[in-house]
C-alpha positions in Angstrom: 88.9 -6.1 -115.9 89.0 -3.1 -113.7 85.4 -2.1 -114.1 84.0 -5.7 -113.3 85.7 -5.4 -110.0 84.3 -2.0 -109.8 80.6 -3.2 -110.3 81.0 -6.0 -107.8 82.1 -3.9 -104.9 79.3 -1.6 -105.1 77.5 -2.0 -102.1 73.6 -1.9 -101.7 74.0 2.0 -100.0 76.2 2.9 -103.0 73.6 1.9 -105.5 70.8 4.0 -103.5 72.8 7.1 -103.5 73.3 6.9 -107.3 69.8 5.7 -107.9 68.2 9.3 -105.8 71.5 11.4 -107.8 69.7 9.0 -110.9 73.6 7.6 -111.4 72.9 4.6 -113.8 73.6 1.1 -111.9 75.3 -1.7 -113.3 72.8 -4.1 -115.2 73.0 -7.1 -112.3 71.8 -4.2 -109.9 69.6 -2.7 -112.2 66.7 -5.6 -111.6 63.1 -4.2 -111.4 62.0 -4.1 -107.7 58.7 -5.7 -106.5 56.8 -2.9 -105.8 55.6 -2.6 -102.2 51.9 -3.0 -100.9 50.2 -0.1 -99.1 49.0 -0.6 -96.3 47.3 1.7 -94.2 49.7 1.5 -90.9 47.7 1.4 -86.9 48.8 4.0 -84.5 51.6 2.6 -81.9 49.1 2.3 -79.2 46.9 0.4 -80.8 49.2 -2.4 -81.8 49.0 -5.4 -80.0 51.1 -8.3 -79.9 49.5 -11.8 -80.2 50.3 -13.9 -77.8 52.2 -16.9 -78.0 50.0 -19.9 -78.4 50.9 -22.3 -75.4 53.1 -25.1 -75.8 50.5 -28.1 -74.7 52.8 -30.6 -73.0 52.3 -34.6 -74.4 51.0 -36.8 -71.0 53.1 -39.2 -72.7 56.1 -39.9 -69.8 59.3 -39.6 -70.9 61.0 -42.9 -70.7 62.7 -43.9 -68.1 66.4 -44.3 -68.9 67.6 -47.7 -68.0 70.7 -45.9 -65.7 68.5 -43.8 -63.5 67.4 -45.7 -60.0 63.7 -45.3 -60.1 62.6 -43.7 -56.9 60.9 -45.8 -54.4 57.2 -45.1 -53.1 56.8 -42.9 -50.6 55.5 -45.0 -46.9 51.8 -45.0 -46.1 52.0 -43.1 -42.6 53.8 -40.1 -44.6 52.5 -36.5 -44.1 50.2 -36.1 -46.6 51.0 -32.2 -48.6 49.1 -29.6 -47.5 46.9 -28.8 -50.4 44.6 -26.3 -48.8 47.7 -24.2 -47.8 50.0 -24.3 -51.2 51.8 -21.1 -49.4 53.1 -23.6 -46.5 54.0 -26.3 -48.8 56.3 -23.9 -51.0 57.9 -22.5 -48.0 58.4 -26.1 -46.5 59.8 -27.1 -50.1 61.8 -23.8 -50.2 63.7 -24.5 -46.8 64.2 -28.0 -47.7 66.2 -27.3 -51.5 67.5 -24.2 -50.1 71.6 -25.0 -50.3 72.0 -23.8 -46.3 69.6 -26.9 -45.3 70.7 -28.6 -47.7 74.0 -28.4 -46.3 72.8 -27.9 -42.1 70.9 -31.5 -43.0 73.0 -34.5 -41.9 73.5 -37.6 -44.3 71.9 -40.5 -43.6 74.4 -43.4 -42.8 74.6 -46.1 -46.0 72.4 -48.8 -44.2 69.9 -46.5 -43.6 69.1 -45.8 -47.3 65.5 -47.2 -48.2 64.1 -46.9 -44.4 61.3 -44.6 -44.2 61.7 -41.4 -42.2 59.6 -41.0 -38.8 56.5 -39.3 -39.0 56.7 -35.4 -37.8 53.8 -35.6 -35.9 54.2 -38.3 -32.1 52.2 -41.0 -32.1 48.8 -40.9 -30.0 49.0 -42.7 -26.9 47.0 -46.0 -26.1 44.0 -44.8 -23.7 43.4 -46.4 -20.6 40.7 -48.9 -21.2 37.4 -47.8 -19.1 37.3 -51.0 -17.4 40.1 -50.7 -15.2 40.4 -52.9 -12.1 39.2 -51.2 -9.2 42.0 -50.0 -6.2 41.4 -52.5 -3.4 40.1 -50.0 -0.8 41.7 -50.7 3.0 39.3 -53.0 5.8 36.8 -50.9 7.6 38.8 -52.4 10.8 42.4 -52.6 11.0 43.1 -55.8 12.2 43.8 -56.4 16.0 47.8 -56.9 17.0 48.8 -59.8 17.8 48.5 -60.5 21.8 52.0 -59.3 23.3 53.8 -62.2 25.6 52.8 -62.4 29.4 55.9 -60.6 30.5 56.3 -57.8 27.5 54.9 -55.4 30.0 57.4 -56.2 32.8 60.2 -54.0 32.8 63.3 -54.2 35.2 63.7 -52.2 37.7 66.4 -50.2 38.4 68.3 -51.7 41.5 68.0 -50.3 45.2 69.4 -51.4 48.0 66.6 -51.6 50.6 65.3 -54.4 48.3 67.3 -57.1 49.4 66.4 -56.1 53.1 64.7 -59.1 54.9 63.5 -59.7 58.6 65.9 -61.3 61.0 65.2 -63.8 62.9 65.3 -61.3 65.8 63.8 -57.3 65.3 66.8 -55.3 65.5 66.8 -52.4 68.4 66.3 -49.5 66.2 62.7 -51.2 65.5 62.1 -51.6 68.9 62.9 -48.1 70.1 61.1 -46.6 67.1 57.7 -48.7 68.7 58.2 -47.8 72.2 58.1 -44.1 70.5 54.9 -44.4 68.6 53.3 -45.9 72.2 54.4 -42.7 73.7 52.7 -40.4 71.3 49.3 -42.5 71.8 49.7 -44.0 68.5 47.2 -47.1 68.0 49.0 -49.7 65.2 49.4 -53.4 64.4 52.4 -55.9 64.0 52.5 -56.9 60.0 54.1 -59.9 58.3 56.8 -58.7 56.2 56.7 -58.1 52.7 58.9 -58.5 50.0 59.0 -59.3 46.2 62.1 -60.1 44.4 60.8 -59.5 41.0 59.4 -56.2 41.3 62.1 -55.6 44.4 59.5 -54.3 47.0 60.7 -54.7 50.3 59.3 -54.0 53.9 61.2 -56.2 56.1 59.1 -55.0 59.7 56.2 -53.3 59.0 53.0 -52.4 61.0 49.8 -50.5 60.3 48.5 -47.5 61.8 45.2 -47.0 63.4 45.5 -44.0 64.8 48.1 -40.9 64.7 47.6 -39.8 68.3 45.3 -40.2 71.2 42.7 -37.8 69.3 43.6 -38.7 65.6 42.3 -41.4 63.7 43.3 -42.3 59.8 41.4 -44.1 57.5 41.7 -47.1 56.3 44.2 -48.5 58.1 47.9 -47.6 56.6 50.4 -50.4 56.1 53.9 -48.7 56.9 57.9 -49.1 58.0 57.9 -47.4 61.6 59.6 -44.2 60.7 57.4 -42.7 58.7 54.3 -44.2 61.1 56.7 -41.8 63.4 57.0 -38.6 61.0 53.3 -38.9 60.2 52.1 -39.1 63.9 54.5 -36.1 64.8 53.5 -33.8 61.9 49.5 -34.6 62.9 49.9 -33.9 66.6 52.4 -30.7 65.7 51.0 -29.2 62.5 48.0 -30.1 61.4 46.0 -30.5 65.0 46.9 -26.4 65.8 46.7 -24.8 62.3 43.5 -26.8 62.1 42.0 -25.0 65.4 43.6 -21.8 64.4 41.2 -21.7 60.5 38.3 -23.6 61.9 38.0 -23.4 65.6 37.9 -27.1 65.4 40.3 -29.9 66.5 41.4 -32.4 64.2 39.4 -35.6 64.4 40.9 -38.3 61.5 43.0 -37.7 58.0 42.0 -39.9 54.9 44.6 -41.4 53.2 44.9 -42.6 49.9 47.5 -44.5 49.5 50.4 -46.4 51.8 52.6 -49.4 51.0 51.7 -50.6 47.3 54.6 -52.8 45.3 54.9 -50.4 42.3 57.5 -48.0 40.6 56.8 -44.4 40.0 54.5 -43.4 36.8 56.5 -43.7 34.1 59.5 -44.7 34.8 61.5 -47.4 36.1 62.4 -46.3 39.9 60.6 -47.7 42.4 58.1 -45.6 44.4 58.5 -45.1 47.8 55.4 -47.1 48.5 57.0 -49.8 47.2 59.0 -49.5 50.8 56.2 -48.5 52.9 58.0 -45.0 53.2 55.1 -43.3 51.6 51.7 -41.9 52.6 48.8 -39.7 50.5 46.3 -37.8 52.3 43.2 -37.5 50.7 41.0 -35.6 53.2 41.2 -34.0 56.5 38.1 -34.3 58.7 37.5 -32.0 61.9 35.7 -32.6 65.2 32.2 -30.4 64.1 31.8 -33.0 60.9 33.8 -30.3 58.5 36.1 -32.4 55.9 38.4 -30.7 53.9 39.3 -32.3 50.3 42.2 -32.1 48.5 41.6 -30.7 45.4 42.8 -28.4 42.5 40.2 -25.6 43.1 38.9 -25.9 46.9 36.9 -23.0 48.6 39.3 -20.0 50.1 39.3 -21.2 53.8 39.8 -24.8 52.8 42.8 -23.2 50.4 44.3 -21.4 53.2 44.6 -24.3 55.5 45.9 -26.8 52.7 48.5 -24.9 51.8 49.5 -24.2 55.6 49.6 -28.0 55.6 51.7 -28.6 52.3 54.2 -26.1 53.4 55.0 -27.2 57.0 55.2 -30.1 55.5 58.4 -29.6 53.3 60.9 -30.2 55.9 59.9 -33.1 58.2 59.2 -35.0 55.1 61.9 -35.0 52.0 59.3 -34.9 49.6 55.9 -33.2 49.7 54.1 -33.3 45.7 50.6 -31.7 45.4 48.0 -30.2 43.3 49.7 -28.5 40.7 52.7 -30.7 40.8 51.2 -33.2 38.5 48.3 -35.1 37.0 49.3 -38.0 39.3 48.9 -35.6 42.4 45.9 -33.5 41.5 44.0 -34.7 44.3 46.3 -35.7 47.1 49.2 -34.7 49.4 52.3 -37.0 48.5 54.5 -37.2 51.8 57.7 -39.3 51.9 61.1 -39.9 53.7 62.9 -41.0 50.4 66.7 -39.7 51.3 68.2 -37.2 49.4 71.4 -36.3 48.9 73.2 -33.7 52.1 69.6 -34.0 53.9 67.8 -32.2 50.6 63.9 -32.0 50.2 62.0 -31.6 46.8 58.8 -30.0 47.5 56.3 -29.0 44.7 
């Protein structure tokens, strides 16, 4: 009993070591061996190890458990992959399974499921069809305003108080003296009816017209004044203008041209009325001498004819409140603007 359980606990490397020391084997060990084959045994570098043969996938599908929702097909207007680039499509496919945009990637709400996705590329927009209707180009001629009423140009004047002067049934003593004056200065004039306009405000309530501005001095046309600036006129002629007029030409004064006397207007531009609108204005024009010499007034005369105008225009600023010019404005370029308009503490304006 003891040397059965001997044998059986001999192990394979037991039974080699007695078989090289030639240590007999039990008789169940003992068993011829198959002898081995030679073989004639490569080098190690020349052995080679045969590849696998390729597991050939069936093309039959795999079917389609009853459980799983079957996908649903993809919209017509979606990107197409990029075959031609397979590099740009793994990347895109990378980023998109990648856990971080997996998880950056907001969930669609539930009623959204089944909606397909908007297309990653915007829409063209609709061109502008060719035929577009032409911009209606303006008239070649604006069309004329409509006419303005009769009176839009009318404005109202600003009041004065010499407007609401009227004749009296009797000339008062001041007028009187003021003619018996001119007749003593050998002044030729005229009795005039009066004017007056209540509209405009023009007023001349005893007025007369000049013919002369001395016994020597005539003035053309005829001027339509009030008698006391037919008086400063004829004074400043006699006084002024007759001596400095022998004194540049060696000539006496023979008649002054005037441009303007009593007309119902206001002043350019504004709403006052003018001092012609009172018959306390004159414009000379011209100044004609005894030898046939007339001096214009003008922006640019010759020197002599300079010298003695501006003798004249200066004299002139004292006897008269107001004496405008060349050089004052457009409106007095070409005449000497003399008038009694008062003025405040016996003030002149001179220009």
């Amino acid at each position: 009993m003891v040397m059965v359980v001997t044998a059986l606990l001999v192990t394979p490397a037991d039974a080699r070591h007695r078989h090289r020391h030639h240590e007999p084997l039990s008789p169940r060990v003992e068993q011829p061996l198959t002898p081995r084959v030679d073989r004639q045994l490569k080098p190690r570098g020349e052995r080679h190890r045969k590849p696998k043969p390729a597991r050939q996938r069936t093309q039959n599908p795999k079917p389609v458990r009853a459980d799983v929702p079957v996908p649903e097909p993809r919209p017509a207007d979606a990107p197409e992959p990029n075959t031609q680039n397979p590099a740009a499509t793994s990347d895109r496919f990378q980023e998109e399974g990648s856990p971080r945009k997996q998880q950056a990637r907001p969930e669609p709400p539930a009623d959204a499921k089944g909606e397909p996705e908007p297309p990653a590329v915007a829409p063209t927009p609709t061109q502008r069809p060719e035929t577009a209707e032409p911009e209606v180009e303006p008239p070649a001629l604006a069309p004329p305003p409509p006419p303005k009423p009769a009176d839009a140009d009318k404005k109202e004047m600003l009041p004065d108080p010499r407007s609401a002067d009227l004749p009296e049934a009797k000339m008062p003593a001041e007028e009187v003296a003021c003619r018996e004056r001119l007749r003593g200065l050998g002044v030729e004039f005229e009795e005039h009816k009066a004017e007056s306009d209540r509209d405009i405000g023009c007023s001349i309530p005893y007025p007369l017209v000049l013919k002369s501005l001395g016994k020597s001095i005539a003035i053309t046309p005829g001027a339509e004044l009030n008698c006391a600036m037919a008086e400063a006129a004829a004074r400043f002629a006699g006084n002024v203008i007759q001596p400095t007029a022998k004194a540049e030409f060696g000539a006496d004064l023979k008649s002054i041209g005037q441009a303007s006397a009593f007309v119902c207007r206001p002043r350019n531009g504004t709403r006052k009325l003018s001092e012609h609108a009172f018959g306390n204005a004159l414009d000379i024009a011209s100044f004609t001498l005894a030898d046939g010499r007339t001096i214009e007034v003008g922006p640019a005369p010759p020197d002599k004819d300079a010298k003695f105008l501006d003798a004249v225009r200066k004299a002139a600023c004292g006897p008269f409140k107001t004496v405008l010019g060349p050089g004052s404005d457009a409106d007095h370029s070409l005449h000497l603007h003399l008038d009694l308009e008062p003025r405040r503490h016996g003030g002149t304006f001179c220009q």
